[in-house]
ROGUMI-237456 format. One line per 10 residues: number of its first residue (from 1); their letters; for each residue x, z, y of C-alpha. Coordinates in steps of 0.2 Angstrom, whole numbers, plus 2048, in hexadecimal, padded with zeros to 3 digits. Layout:
# residues N
NUM = a = X/Z/Y; ...
# end
This chain:
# residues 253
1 = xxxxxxxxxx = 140/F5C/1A4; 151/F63/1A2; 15F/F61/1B1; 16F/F64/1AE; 17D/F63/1BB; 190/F5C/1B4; 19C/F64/1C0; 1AD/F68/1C4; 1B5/F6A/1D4; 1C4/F63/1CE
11 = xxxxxxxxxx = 1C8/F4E/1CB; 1CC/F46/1BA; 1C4/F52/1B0; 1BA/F46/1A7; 1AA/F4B/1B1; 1A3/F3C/1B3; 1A8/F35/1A2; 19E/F43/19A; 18F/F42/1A5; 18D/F2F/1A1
21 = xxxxxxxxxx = 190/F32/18E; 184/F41/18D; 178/F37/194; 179/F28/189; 17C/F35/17B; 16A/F3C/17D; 163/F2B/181; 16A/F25/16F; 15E/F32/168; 14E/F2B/172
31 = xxxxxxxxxx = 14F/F39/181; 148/F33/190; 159/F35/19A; 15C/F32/1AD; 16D/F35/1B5; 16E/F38/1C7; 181/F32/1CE; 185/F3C/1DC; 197/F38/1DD; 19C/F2D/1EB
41 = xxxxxxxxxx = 1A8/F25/1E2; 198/F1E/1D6; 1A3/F1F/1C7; 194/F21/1BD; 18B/F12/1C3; 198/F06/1BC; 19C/F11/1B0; 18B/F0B/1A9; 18C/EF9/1B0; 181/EFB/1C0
51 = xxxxxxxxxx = 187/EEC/1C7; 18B/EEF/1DD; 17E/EE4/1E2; 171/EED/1D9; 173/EFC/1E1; 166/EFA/1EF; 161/F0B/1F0; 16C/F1A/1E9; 16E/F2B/1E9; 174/F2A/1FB
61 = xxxxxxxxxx = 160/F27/200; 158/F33/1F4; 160/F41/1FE; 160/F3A/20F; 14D/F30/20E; 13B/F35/20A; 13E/F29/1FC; 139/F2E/1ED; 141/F2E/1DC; 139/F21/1D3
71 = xxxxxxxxxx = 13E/F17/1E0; 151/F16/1DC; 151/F17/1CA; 157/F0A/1C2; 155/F07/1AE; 168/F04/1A6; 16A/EF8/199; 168/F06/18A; 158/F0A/188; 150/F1A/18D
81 = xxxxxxxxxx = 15F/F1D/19A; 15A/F19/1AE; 169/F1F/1BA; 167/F23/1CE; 176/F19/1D3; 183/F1F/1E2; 18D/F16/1ED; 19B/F1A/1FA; 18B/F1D/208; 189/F2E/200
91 = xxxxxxxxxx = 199/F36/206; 191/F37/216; 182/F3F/20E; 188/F53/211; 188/F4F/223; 178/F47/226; 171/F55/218; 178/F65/224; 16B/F61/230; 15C/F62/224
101 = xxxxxxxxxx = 151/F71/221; 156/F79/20C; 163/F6C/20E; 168/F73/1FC; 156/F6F/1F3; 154/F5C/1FA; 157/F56/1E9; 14D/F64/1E1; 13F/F5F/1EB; 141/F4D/1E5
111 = xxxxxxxxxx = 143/F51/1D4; 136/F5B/1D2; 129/F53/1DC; 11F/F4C/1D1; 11D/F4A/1BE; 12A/F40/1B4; 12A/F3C/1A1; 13D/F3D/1A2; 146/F4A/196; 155/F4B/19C
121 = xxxxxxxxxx = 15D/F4A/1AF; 16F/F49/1AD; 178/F4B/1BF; 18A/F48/1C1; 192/F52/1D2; 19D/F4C/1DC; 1B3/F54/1D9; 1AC/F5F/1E8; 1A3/F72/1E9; 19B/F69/1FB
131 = xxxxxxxxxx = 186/F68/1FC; 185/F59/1F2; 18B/F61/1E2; 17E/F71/1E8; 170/F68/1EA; 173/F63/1D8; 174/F74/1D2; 166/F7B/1DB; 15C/F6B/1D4; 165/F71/1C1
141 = xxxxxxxxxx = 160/F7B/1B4; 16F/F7F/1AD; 182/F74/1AF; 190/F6F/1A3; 1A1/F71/1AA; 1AF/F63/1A3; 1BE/F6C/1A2; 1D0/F62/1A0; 1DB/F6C/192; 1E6/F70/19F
151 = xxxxxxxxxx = 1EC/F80/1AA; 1E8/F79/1BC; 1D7/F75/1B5; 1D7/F87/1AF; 1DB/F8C/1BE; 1CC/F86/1C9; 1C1/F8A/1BC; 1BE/F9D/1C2; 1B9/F98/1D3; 1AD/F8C/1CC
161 = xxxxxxxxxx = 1A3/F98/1C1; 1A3/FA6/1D0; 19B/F96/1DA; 18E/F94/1CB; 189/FA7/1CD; 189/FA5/1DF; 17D/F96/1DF; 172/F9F/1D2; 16F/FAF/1DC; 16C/FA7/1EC
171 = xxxxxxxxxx = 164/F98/1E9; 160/F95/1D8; 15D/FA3/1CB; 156/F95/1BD; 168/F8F/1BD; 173/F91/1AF; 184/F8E/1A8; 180/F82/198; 193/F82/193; 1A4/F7C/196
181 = xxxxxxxxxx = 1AA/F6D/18B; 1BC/F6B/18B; 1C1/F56/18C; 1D1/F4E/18A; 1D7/F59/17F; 1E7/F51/175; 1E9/F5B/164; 1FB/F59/166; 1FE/F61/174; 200/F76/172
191 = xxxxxxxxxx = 1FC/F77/185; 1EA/F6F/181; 1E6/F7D/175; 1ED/F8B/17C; 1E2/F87/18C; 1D3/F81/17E; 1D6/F94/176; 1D8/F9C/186; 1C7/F95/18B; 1BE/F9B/17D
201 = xxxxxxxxxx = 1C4/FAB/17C; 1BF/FB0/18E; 1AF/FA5/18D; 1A8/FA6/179; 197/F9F/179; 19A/F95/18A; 1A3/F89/183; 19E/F7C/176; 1A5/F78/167; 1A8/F65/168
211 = xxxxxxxxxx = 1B8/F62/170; 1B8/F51/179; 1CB/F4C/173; 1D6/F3D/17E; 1D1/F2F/179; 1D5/F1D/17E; 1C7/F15/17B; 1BD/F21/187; 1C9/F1C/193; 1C6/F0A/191
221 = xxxxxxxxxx = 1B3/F09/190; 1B0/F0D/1A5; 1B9/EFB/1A8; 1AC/EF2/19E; 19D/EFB/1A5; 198/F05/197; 197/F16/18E; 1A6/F19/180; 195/F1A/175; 192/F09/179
231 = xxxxxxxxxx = 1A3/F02/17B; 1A9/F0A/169; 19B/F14/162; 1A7/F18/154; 1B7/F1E/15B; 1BA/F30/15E; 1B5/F35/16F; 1A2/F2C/16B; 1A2/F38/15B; 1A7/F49/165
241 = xxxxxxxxxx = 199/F42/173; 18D/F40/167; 190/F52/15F; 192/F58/170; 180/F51/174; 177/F5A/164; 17F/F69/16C; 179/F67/17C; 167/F62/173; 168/F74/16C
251 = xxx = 16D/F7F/17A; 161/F76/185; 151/F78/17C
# end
């Protein structure tokens, strides 16, 4: 089973966006995919049409319950893909979680408390480096930063791989740094690939080649409760989430 965090400290970065089409990515080549929304915002959720109602049991009580996993998952309408839903009762899950014991490995604990056929456990983090987007990194084997083409998104993103040491020394030495994808990226703009070139040439390897570009059909595809891979499997940003997915596939293995 392979967890990987999506995180990024910083909003509108297209975080959630990726998680979601990752996910359905890899579950379009029959992987076994489960993706864990641990955003209060739940973004995610109706980014994959998890209707309000449904969500009876969320994210929010696999890390404050003795509930167990199976227990929240719910099966998406594209096969192979389950989700953990959120809902706005999870912002107040870092202060119930501070007065717990290994308050950073409750979803470790969860996760890997029994045996699951899943392949894949896509996490999306809250816009926050706060316990909720820890415990997903101490429950991750490795986590793909989205990073905007632009310099205030550059900016952060120092601070956030120093936290990604950080977390790896003191609390979890599995975890790992599966790369940086840049998204939103407007060919157009000479801003975009000076930051997309300043990016590589720090980072080399680190980042993947598949360049997610601004797209409006991504855009649109949340409203309607669906991935851009189902919305409009054939504009550009499903292709560069598809590509993006074989690379993932490869790195990961």
């Amino acid at each position: 089973m392979q967890v990987i965090a999506v995180a990024n400290q910083k909003g509108g970065v297209g975080k959630t966006t990726t998680a979601v089409n990752i996910a359905t990515a890899l579950a379009a080549v029959e992987k076994k995919v489960l993706l864990i929304d641990l955003d209060p915002q739940a973004n995610a959720s109706t980014g994959l049409g998890v209707d309000k109602k449904s969500r009876v049991k969320t994210s929010y009580h696999l890390v404050t319950t003795p509930i167990p996993l199976n227990e929240v998952m719910i099966q998406t309408l594209i096969p192979h893909l389950w989700i953990v839903p959120s809902s706005v009762d999870l912002s107040g899950a870092e202060i119930e979680l501070v007065q717990e014991n290994n308050r950073e490995k409750v979803l470790a604990n969860k996760l890997y408390a029994e045996e699951h056929s899943i392949d894949y456990v896509i996490i999306d983090c809250p816009p926050s480096m706060g316990l909720l987007t820890l415990n997903a990194m101490c429950a991750s084997k490795s986590v793909i930063v989205p990073l905007q083409c632009e310099y205030y998104a550059l900016e952060g993103l120092s601070y956030l791989l120093s936290s990604i040491k950080k977390i790896q020394k003191n609390f979890n030495p599995q975890l790992s740094l599966l790369g940086i994808v840049l998204t939103m990226f407007d060919k157009r703009s000479s801003l975009c690939a000076q930051v997309a070139d300043d990016v590589r040439f720090h980072l080399k390897s680190k980042v993947f080649k598949t360049v997610i570009p601004r797209n409006v059909k991504v855009s649109e595809a949340p409203s309607f409760g669906k991935p851009v891979l189902v919305y409009d499997v054939n504009c550009q940003g499903s292709h560069a989430y598809m590509a993006l997915a074989k690379e993932i596939l490869e790195k990961a293995s």
